[in-house]
MARTORNU-404476 format. One record per residue (C-alpha): x, y, z; chain. Coordinates in steps of 0.02 Angstrom, whole numbers, plus 50000, padded with zeros to 5 digits. Layout:
N
(pt (X,Y,Z),'A') ...
***
This chain:
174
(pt (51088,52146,61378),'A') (pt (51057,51955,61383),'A') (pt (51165,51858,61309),'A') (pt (51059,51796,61154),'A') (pt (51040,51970,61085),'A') (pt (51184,52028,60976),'A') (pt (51241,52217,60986),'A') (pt (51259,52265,60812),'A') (pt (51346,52433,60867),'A') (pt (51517,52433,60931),'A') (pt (51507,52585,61038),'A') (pt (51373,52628,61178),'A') (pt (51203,52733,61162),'A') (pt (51286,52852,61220),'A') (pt (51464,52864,61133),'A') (pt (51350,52862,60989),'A') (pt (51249,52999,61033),'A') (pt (51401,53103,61088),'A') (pt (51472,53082,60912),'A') (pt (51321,53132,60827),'A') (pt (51323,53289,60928),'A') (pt (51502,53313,60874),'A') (pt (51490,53296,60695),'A') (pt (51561,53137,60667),'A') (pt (51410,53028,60612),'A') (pt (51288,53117,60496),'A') (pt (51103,53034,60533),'A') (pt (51070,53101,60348),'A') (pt (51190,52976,60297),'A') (pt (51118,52834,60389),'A') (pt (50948,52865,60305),'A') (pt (50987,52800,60133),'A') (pt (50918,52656,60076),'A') (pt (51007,52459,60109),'A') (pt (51010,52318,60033),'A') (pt (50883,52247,60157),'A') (pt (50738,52383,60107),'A') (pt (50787,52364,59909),'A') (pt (50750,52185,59937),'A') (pt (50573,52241,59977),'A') (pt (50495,52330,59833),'A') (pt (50428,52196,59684),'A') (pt (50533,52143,59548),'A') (pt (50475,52223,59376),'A') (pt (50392,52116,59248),'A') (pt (50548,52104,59143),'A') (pt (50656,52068,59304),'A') (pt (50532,51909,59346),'A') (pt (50557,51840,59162),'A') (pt (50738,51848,59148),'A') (pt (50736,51749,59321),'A') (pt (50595,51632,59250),'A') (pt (50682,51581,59098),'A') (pt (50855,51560,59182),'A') (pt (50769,51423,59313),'A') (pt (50672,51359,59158),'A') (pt (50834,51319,59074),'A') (pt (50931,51252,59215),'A') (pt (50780,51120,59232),'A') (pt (50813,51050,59046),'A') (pt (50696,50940,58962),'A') (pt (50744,50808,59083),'A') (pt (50684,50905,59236),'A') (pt (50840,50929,59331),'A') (pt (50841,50974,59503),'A') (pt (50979,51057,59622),'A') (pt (51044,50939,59744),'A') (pt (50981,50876,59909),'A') (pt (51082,50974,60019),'A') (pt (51026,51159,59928),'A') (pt (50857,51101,59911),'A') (pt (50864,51075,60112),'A') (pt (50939,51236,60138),'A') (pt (50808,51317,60043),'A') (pt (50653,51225,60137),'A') (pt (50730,51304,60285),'A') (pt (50757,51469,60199),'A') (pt (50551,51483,60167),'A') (pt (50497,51365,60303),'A') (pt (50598,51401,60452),'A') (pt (50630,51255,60575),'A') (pt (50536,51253,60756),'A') (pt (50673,51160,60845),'A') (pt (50786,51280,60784),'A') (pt (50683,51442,60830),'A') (pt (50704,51508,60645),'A') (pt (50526,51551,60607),'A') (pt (50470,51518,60414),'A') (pt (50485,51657,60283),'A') (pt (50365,51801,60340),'A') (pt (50326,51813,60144),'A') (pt (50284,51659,60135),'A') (pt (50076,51636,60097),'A') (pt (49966,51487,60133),'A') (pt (49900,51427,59962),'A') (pt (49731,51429,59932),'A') (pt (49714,51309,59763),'A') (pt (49825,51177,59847),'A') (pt (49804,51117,60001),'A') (pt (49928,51121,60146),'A') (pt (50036,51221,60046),'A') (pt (50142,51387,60019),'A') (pt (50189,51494,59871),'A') (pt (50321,51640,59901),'A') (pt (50220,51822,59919),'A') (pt (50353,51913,59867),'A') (pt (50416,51853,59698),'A') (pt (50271,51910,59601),'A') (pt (50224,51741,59525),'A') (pt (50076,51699,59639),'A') (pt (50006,51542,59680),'A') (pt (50028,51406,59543),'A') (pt (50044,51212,59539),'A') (pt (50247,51264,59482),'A') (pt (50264,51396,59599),'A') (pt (50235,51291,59761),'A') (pt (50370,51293,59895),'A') (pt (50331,51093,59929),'A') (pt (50311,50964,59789),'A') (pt (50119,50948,59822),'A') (pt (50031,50771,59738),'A') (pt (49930,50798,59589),'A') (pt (49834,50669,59512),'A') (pt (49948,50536,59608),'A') (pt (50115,50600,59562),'A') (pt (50218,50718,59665),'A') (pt (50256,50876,59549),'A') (pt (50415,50976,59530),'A') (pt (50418,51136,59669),'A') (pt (50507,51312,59655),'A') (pt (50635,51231,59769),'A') (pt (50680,51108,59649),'A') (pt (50740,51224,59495),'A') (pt (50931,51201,59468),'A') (pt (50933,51404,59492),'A') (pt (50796,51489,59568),'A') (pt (50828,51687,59661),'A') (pt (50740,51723,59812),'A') (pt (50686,51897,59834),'A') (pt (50770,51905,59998),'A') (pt (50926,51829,59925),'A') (pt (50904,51705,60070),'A') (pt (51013,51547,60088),'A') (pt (50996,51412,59967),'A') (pt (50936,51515,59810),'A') (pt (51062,51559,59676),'A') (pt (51048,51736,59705),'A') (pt (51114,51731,59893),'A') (pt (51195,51862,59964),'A') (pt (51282,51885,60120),'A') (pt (51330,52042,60227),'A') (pt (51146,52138,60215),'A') (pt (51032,52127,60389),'A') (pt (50904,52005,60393),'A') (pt (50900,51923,60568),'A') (pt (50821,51744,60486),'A') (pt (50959,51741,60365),'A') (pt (51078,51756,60531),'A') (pt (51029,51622,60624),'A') (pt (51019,51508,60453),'A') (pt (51192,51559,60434),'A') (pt (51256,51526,60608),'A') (pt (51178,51359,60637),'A') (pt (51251,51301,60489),'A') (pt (51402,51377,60462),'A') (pt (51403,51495,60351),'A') (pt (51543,51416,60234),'A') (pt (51413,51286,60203),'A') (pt (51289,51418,60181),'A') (pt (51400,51490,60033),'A') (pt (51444,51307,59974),'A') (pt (51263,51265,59966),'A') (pt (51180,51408,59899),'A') (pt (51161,51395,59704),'A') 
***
């Protein structure tokens, strides 16, 4: 095994196929669904509207946005970084209406001017993005977004966490 490939089990192939054939893992067990493949399926409609109005109300009437470092943290989240071999967000979509942009393809909230994922110009002035919102979720719960959550598999949610630290992961994700 090379050494940029972490072993997520602590025990060989085949220790682990020797307990299986002893009884002491159940592979029923290990069927049920994570966290990871809950993140998958679409929110409901009433799910995306409670999460709508709570980033509506932490932008205020005086368009408030989260600060610098958790908007960063969030660009990387959906965009991934080349230099850092973290690939962008595989649900992230190219827009069509606005041009060398991206809207997220798993939210459910498709591609509008206030759903970008990049503050895009429009008639001369640089709009608010998703990014932006005091508290925005992520469906993946990635880094950044207010819904973060640590401890479920997601290997681009690893390396965010390891080339930053992930105390300033936690620190920065609101």
């Amino acid at each position: 095994m090379s050494d940029n490939k972490k072993m997520y089990f602590p025990i060989t192939p085949e220790k682990f196929k020797e307990m299986v054939d002893n009884g002491e893992i159940n592979l029923k067990d290990m069927t049920k669904k994570t966290d990871a493949s809950e993140e998958e399926k679409k929110p409901s409609f009433i799910e995306k509207a409670k999460s709508f109005a709570k980033s509506m109300v932490s932008r205020g009437i005086d368009d408030k946005k989260c600060n610098q470092k958790t908007k960063e943290l969030r660009m990387l989240s959906c965009h991934g970084d080349p230099s850092k071999n973290i690939p962008p967000c595989p649900k992230r979509k190219g827009s069509i209406k606005f041009q060398d942009s991206f809207y997220c393809g798993a939210c459910g909230c498709g591609d509008k001017k206030m759903t970008q994922l990049i503050n895009i110009m429009v008639d001369g002035k640089e709009t608010y993005s998703k990014l932006d919102y005091p508290t925005v979720q992520c469906p993946l719960k990635m880094p950044g977004f207010s819904n973060y959550k640590i401890n479920d598999y997601n290997s681009r949610k690893e390396m965010i966490e390891k080339d930053l630290s992930l105390e300033y992961v936690i620190e920065n994700s609101k």
